[in-house]
C-alpha positions in Angstrom: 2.6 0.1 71.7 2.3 -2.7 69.4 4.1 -4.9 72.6 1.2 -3.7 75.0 -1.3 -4.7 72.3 -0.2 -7.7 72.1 0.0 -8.8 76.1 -3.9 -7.9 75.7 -3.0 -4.3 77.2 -6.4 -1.8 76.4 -4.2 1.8 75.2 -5.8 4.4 76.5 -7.0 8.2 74.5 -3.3 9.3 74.5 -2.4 6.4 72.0 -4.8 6.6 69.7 -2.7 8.0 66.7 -0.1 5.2 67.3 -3.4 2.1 67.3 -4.2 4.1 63.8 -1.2 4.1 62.3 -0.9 0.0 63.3 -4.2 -0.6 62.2 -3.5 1.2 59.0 -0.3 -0.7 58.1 -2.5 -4.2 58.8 -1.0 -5.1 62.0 -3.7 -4.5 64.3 -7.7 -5.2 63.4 -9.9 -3.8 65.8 -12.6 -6.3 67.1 -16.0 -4.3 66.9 -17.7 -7.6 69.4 -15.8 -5.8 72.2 -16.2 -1.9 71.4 -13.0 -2.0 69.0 -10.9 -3.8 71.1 -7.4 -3.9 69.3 -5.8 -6.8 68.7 -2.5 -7.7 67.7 -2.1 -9.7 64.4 0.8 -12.3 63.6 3.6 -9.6 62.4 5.1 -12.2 59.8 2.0 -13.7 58.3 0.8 -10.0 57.9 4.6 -8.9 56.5 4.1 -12.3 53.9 0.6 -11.1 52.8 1.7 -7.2 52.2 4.8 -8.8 50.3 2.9 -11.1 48.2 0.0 -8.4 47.5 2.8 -6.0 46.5 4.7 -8.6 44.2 0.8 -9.3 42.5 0.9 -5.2 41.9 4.2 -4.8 40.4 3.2 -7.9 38.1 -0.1 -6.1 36.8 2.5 -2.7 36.8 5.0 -4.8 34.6 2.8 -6.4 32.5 1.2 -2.8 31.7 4.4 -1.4 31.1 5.1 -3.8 28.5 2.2 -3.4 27.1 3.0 0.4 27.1 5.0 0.5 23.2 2.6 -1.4 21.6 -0.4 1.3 22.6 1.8 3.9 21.6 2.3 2.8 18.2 -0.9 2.2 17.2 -1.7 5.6 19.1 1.1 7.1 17.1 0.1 5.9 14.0 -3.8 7.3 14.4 -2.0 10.5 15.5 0.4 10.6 12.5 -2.1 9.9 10.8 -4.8 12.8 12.1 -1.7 15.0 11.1 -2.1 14.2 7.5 -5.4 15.6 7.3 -7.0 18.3 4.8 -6.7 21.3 6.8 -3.7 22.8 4.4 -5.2 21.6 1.3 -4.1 18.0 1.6 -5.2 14.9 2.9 -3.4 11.0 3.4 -4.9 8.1 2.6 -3.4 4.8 2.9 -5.9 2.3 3.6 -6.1 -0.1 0.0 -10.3 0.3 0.4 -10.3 3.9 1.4 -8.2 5.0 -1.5 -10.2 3.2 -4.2 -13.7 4.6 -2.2 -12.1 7.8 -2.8 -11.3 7.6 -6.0 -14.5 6.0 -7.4 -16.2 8.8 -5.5 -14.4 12.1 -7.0 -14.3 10.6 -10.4 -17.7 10.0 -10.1 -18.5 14.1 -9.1 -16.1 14.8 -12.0 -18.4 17.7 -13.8 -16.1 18.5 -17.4 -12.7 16.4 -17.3 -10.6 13.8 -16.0 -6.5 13.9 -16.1 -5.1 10.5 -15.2 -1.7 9.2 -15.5 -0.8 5.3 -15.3 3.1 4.8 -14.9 3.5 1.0 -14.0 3.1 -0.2 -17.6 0.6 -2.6 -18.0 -2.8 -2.9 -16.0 -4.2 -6.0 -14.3 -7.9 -7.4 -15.8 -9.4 -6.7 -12.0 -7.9 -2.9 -12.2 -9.6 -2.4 -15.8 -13.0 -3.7 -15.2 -12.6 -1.4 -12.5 -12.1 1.4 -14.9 -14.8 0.3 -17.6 -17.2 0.4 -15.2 -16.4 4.0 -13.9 -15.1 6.0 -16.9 -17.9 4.7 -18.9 -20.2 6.6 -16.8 -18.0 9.6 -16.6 -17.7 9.8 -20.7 -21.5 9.2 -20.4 -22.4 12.4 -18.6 -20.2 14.1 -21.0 -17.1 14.1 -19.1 -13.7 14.4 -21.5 -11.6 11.7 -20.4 -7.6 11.5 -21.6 -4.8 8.5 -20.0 -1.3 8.7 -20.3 0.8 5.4 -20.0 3.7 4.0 -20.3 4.9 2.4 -23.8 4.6 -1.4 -22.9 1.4 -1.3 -22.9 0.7 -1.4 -26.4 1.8 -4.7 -26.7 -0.9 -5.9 -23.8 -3.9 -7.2 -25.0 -5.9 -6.8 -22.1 -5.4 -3.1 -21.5 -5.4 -2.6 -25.7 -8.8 -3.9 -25.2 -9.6 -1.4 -22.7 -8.2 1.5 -25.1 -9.6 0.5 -28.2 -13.2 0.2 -26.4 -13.2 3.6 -24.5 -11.5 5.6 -27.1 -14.9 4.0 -29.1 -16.8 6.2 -26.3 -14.5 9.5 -26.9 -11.7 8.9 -24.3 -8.2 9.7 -25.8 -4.8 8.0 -25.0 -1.1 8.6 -25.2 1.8 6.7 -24.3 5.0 7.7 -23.4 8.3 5.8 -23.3 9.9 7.8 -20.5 9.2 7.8 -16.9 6.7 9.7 -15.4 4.6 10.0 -12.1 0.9 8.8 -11.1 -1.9 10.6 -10.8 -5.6 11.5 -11.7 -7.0 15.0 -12.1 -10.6 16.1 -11.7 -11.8 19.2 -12.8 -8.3 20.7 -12.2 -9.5 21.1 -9.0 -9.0 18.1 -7.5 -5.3 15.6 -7.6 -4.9 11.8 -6.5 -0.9 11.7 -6.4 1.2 8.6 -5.0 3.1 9.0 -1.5 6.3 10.3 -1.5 6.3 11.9 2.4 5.1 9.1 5.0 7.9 6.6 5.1 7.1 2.7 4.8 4.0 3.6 3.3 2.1 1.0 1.7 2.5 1.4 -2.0 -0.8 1.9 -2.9 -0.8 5.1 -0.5 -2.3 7.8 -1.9 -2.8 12.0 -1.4 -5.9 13.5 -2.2 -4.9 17.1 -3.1 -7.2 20.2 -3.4 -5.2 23.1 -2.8 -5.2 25.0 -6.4 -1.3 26.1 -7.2 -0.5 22.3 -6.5 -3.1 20.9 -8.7 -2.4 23.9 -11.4 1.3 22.5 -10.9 0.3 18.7 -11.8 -2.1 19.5 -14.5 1.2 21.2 -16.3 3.2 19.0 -15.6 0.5 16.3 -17.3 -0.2 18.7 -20.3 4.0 18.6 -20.7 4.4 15.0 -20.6 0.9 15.0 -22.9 2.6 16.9 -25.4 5.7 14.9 -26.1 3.6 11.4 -25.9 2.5 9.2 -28.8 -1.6 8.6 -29.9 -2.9 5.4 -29.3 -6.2 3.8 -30.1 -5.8 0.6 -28.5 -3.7 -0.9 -31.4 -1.6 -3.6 -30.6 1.5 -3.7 -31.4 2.2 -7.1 -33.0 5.1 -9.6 -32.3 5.1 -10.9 -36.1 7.5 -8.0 -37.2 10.8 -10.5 -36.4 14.5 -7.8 -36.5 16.3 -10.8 -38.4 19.4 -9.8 -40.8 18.4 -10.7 -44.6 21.6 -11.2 -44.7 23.4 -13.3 -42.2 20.0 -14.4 -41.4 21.0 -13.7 -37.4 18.7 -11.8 -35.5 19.9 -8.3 -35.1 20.9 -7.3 -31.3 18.9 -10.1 -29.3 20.2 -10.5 -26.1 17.3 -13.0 -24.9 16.8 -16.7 -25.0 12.9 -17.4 -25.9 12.2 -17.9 -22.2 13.3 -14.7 -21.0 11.2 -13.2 -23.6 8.1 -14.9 -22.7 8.9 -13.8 -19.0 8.8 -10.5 -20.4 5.8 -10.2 -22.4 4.1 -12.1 -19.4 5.2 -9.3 -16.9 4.0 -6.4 -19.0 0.9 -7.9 -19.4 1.1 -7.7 -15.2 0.8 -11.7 -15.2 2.2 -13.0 -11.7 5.9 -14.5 -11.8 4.5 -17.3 -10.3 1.8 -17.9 -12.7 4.6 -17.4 -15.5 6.8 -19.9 -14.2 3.8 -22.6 -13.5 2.7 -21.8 -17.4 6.6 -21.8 -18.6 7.1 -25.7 -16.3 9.7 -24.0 -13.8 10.5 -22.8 -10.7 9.4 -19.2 -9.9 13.5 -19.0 -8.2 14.2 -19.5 -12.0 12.0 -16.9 -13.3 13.0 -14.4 -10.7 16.8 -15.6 -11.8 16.3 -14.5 -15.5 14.7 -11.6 -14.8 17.8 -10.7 -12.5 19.7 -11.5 -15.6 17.9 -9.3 -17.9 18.1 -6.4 -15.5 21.8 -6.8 -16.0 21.4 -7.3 -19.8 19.5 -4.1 -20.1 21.1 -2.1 -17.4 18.3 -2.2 -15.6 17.9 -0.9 -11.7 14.3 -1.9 -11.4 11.1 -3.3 -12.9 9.5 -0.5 -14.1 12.9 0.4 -15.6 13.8 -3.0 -17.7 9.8 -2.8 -18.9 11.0 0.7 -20.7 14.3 -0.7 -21.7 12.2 -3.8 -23.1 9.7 -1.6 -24.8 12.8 0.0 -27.1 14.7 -3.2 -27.6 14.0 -5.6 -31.2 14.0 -8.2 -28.6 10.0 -7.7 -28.2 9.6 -8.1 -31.7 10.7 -11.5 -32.4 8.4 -14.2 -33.1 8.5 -17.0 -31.3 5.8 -19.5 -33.0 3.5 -21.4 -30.8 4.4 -19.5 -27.6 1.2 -18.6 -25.0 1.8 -14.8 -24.9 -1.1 -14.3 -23.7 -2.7 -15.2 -20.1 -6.5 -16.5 -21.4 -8.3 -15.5 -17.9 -6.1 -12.3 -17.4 -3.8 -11.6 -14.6 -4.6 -12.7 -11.0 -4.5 -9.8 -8.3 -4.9 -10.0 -4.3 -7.5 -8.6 -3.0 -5.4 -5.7 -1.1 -4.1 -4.5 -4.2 -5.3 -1.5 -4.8 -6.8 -0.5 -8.4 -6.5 3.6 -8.5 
């Protein structure tokens, strides 16, 4: 049909299904100046432009395919996400702003009491005027307020500071030299606990949990570690006290050179290691070297566990005259870290 077309042949009724099909494939155009004539079309010009319109398809096809992961990760990531949610009690946070909107929001509906437990030694100046701010208010409507934290921070004068002046409002404080988890408690009705479930969670992810045998279960698990912690007022433990031998006059049990002990008293203070090492006159590879080293010395496996070791050894006590223990503008923090 196409070869009668083509001599200028007019096909007559009987062919019309075959001109269709032609004119549908692109072959044949028919030429509405002469009643829809048909007319045949160059077969390889109209082959090269189906080709090349085909190729520009499967381009836009490819190009969406590989596009394809990407939306489905940060699909999969709102929808693990929405999965987290508080329908059973529970709900995942992991956003830096969220958690500390959060937070400053419950603890600011907290009605008789306030739980909280601080673990990682230490807190920054940004994290505790954070705190002033908010439990002053709380201890202002009446609201019993009690901390928990780890034993390095009584020798840190910034959150001694903090202790001394909120424990002046009727907040209470402990310390505790062993391990122990994070978390804030409202009215025993309401926990803030760290992330243990979502893997490659930032570590300022947070659970807000509600349901009441898990909160019962934290709050006991507070009042046990409460128990067996120490009183503190904000007193600072003071660095005069030097463990020397009257003796031999040799200092009993130091393993540290006077560096490695101002690296420590600059990390539980939460000073930066590169601030250390800029205050100190070297390289932050060589702070990050001798804290490897006292890891080893102390039998350390991580940070949080040579600050404890630190906090028990005679090594903190020794005096050494006319170092700067003390960072005068307090500890710089990025602006994603979060300050629950």
């Amino acid at each position: 049909m196409f070869g009668l077309i083509a001599q200028g042949a007019l096909p007559d009724g009987a062919h019309a299904d075959s001109v269709a099909r032609l004119v549908a494939e692109g072959f044949v155009v028919l030429d509405g100046l002469r009643g829809n004539r048909p007319v045949a079309l160059d077969p390889g010009e109209v082959a090269h432009r189906k080709m090349r319109r085909m190729l520009e398809e499967n381009a836009a096809r490819i190009a969406k395919m590989s596009e394809l992961p990407a939306v489905a990760g940060q699909l999969g990531e709102e929808f693990r996400r929405s999965q987290w949610r508080a329908g059973e009690g529970s709900e995942y946070v992991d956003d830096v702003a969220a958690v500390n909107a959060r937070l400053d929001d419950i603890v600011a509906g907290a009605e008789w009491e306030i739980l909280a437990a601080q673990p990682a030694g230490p807190r920054t100046v940004l994290q505790l005027n954070r705190s002033v701010e908010r439990d002053t208010a709380a201890l202002g409507r009446g609201v019993a307020k009690r901390t928990l934290y780890l034993d390095t921070v009584r020798s840190a004068k910034s959150t001694a500071e903090y202790a001394r002046t909120m424990t002046g409002l009727g907040a209470e404080f402990r310390t505790l030299a062993s391990p122990f988890e994070r978390c804030i408690v409202v009215d025993r009705r309401t926990a803030i606990v760290s992330n243990h479930l979502v893997e490659g969670a930032p570590e300022h992810s947070a659970w807000i949990i509600s349901d009441r045998a898990f909160v019962a279960y934290v709050v006991a698990e507070y009042e046990e570690k409460w128990r067996r912690a120490d009183r503190w007022a904000g007193e600072l433990r003071g660095r005069g006290e030097d463990p020397v031998d009257t003796v031999s006059g040799a200092s009993e049990g130091i393993r540290t050179t006077r560096r490695q002990r101002e690296i420590m008293r600059d990390m539980v203070e939460g000073i930066p290691q590169q601030a250390t090492a800029r205050r100190l006159g070297v390289s932050k590879r060589t702070v990050a070297g001798d804290i490897d080293d006292l890891k080893g010395r102390f039998g350390a496996g991580s940070l949080m566990q040579l600050a404890i070791r630190w906090s028990q050894s005679p090594d903190r006590l020794v005096d050494d005259t006319g170092s700067a223990v003390d960072c005068p503008t307090g500890p710089k923090v990025g602006e994603g870290e979060a300050v629950a």
